[in-house]
C-alpha positions in Angstrom: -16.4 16.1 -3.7 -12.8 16.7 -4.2 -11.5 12.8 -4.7 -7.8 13.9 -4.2 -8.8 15.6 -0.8 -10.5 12.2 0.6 -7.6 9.7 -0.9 -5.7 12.2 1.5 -7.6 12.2 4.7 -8.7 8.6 3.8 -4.4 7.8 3.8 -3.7 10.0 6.9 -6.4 7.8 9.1 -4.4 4.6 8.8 -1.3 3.4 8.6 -2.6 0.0 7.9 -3.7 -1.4 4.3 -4.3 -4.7 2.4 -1.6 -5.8 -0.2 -2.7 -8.0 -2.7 -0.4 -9.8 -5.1 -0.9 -12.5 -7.4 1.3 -14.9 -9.0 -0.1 -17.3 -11.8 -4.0 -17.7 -10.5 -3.0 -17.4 -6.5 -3.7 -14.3 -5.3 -1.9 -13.4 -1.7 -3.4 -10.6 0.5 -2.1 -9.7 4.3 -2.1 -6.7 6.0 1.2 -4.0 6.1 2.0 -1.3 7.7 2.6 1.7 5.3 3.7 5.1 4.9 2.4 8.2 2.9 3.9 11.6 2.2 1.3 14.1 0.8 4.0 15.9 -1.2 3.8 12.7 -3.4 0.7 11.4 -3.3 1.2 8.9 -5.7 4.0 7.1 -3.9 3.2 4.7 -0.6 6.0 3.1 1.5 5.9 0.1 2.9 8.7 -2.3 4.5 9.5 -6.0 4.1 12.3 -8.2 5.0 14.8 -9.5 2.6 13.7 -13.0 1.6 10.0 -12.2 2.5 7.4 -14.2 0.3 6.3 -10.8 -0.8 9.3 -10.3 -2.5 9.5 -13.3 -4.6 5.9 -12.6 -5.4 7.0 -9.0 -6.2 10.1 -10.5 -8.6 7.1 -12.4 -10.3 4.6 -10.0 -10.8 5.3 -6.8 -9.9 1.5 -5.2 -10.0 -0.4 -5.3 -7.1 -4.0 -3.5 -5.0 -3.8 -1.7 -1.8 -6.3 -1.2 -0.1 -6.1 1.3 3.2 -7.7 -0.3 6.0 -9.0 2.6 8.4 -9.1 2.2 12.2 -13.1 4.3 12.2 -15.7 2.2 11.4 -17.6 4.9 10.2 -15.1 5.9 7.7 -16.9 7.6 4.5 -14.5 6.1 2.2 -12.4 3.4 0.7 -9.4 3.8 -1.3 -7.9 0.9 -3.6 -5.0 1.5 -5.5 -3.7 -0.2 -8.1 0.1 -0.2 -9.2 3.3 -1.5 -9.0 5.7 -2.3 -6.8 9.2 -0.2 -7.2 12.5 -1.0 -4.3 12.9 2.2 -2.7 16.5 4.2 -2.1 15.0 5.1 1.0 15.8 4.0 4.4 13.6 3.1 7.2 14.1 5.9 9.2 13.1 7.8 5.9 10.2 6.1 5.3 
């Protein structure tokens, strides 16, 4: 099985995923809507607004899971990611 082909088709299915932060021992997780370019696999976009309780959680600890959440039930398999969270110099319309 080639694991960087199904993170790919497992990324392309959705564009819906868990984030899950956690700031002293509270861990957050809600749903976002992301993006994903395969030319850089190891980035994924995802937009918030400016005063969001993501972003303070971000400004606190900066590590976080994602989890893809794909629409088939009969998906083959999961993805989680682990990493951290970076502002972006891209726009909206970019992402």
């Amino acid at each position: 099985m080639d694991l960087m082909q199904t993170y790919q088709d497992v990324m392309k299915q959705t564009i819906n995923m868990a984030l899950a932060t956690c700031v002293g021992e509270k861990p957050h997780v809600r749903a976002v809507t992301y993006g994903y370019d395969e030319s850089t696999p190891a980035k994924v976009y995802f937009t918030t607004f400016m005063g969001n309780k993501k972003i303070a959680e971000f400004e606190q600890n900066p590590h976080v899971t994602l989890m893809p959440l794909p629409e088939d039930p009969k998906a083959l398999a999961q993805v989680r990611i682990h990493g951290k969270v970076q502002k972006s110099g891209k726009s909206l319309d970019e992402v």
